[in-house]
C-alpha positions in Angstrom: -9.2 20.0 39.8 -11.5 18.5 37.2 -10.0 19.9 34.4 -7.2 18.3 35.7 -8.5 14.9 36.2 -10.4 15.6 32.4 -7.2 16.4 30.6 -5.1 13.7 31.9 -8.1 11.0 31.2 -8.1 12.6 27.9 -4.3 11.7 27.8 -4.8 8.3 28.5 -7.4 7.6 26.2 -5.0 9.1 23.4 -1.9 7.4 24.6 -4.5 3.7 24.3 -5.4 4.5 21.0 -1.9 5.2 19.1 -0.7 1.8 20.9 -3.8 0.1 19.3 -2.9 1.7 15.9 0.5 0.8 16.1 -0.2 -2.6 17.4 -2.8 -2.9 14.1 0.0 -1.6 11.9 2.4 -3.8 13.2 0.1 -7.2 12.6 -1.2 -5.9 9.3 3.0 -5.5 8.3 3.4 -9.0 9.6 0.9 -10.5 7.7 2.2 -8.8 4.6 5.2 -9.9 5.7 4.6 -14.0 6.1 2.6 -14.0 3.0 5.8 -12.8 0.8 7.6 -15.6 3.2 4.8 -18.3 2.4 4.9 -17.2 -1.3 8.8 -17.6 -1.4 9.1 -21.4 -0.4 6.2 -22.2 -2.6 8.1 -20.8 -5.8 11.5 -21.8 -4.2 10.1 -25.3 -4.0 8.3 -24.9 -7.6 11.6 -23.6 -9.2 13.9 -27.0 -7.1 16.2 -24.5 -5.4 18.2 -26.9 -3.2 17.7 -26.8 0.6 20.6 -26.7 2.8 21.2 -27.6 6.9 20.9 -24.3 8.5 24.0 -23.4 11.4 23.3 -20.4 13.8 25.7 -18.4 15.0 26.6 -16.8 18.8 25.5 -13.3 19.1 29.3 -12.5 19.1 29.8 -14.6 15.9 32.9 -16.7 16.9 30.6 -20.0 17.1 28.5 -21.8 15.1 25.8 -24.1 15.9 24.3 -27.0 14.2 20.2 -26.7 14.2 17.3 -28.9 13.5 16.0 -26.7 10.6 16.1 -26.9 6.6 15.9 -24.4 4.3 17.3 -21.6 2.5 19.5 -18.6 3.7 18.6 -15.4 1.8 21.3 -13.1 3.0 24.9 -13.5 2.1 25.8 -13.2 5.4 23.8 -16.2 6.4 22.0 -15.1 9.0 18.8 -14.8 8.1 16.9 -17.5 6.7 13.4 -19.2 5.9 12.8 -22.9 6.6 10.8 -25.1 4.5 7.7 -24.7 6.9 7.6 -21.3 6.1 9.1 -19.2 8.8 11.8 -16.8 8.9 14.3 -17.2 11.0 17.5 -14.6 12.4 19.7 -17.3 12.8 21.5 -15.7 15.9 21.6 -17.1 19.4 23.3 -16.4 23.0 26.6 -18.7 23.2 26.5 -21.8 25.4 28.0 -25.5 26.0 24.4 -26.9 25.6 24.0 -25.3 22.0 27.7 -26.9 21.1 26.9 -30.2 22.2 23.3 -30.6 21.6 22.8 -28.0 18.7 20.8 -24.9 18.4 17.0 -24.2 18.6 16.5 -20.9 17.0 12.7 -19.7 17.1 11.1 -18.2 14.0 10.9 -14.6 14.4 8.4 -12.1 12.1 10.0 -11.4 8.6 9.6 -7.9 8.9 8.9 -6.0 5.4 11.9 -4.2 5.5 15.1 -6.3 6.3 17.8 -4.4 8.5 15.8 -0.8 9.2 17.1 0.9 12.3 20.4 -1.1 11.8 23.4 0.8 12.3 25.0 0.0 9.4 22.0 1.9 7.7 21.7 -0.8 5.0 18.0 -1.8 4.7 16.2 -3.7 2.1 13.0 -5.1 1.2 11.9 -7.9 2.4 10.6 -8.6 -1.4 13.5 -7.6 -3.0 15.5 -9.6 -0.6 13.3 -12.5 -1.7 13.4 -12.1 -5.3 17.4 -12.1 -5.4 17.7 -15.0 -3.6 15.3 -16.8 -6.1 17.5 -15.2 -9.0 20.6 -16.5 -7.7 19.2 -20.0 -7.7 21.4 -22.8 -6.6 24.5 -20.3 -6.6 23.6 -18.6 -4.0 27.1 -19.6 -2.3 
């Protein structure tokens, strides 16, 4: 009975400590992860790349939604972008009156350091690389 109770304390305990790990893993890849964000308005701004109006789309991508928020897309696909307060947004919402009246409100999500992993498309690239061809490309992006 003890060795019972022992093992599955054990259990626990090992269980807390790969969610902490993960948990420091995650923040550590976020931090990486705003600083290449922070670092690519500052040389976007430096370099007088051109901001544009950014438009969300439904999750279903048949509407498109005017938002508050200025910036520059970085995929071709316009749906991810970074705003000129240096937050990266996925520019997708839930469909709804209120968005097509009023306009949309996307919230910033964490730029993860590798854009599109575990998408089922299986394209993936890095959030750097990512960055750096959208600075390349310049104001002919579109």
């Amino acid at each position: 009975m003890d060795d019972d109770l022992e093992w599955r304390e054990r259990q626990r305990r090992a269980v807390r400590a790969h969610a902490a790990a993960d948990e420091r893993a995650r923040a550590a890849e976020q931090a990486e992860a705003a600083e290449l964000v922070a670092w690519f308005v500052a040389e976007a701004t430096r370099r007088g790349l051109r901001t544009t109006r950014l438009v969300a789309r439904s999750y279903d991508g048949r509407s498109r939604y005017r938002t508050r928020l200025t910036g520059w897309y970085v995929d071709r696909a316009r749906r991810r972008a970074v705003d000129t307060e240096r937050r990266f947004h996925l520019l997708t919402v839930p469909a709804s009156v209120r968005s097509r009246l009023f306009g949309a409100d996307p919230r910033p999500d964490p730029a993860p350091l590798v854009v599109g992993r575990g998408g089922r498309d299986g394209e993936s690239i890095p959030l750097r690389d990512l960055l750096h061809r959208r600075l390349a490309a310049g104001d002919d992006w579109d």
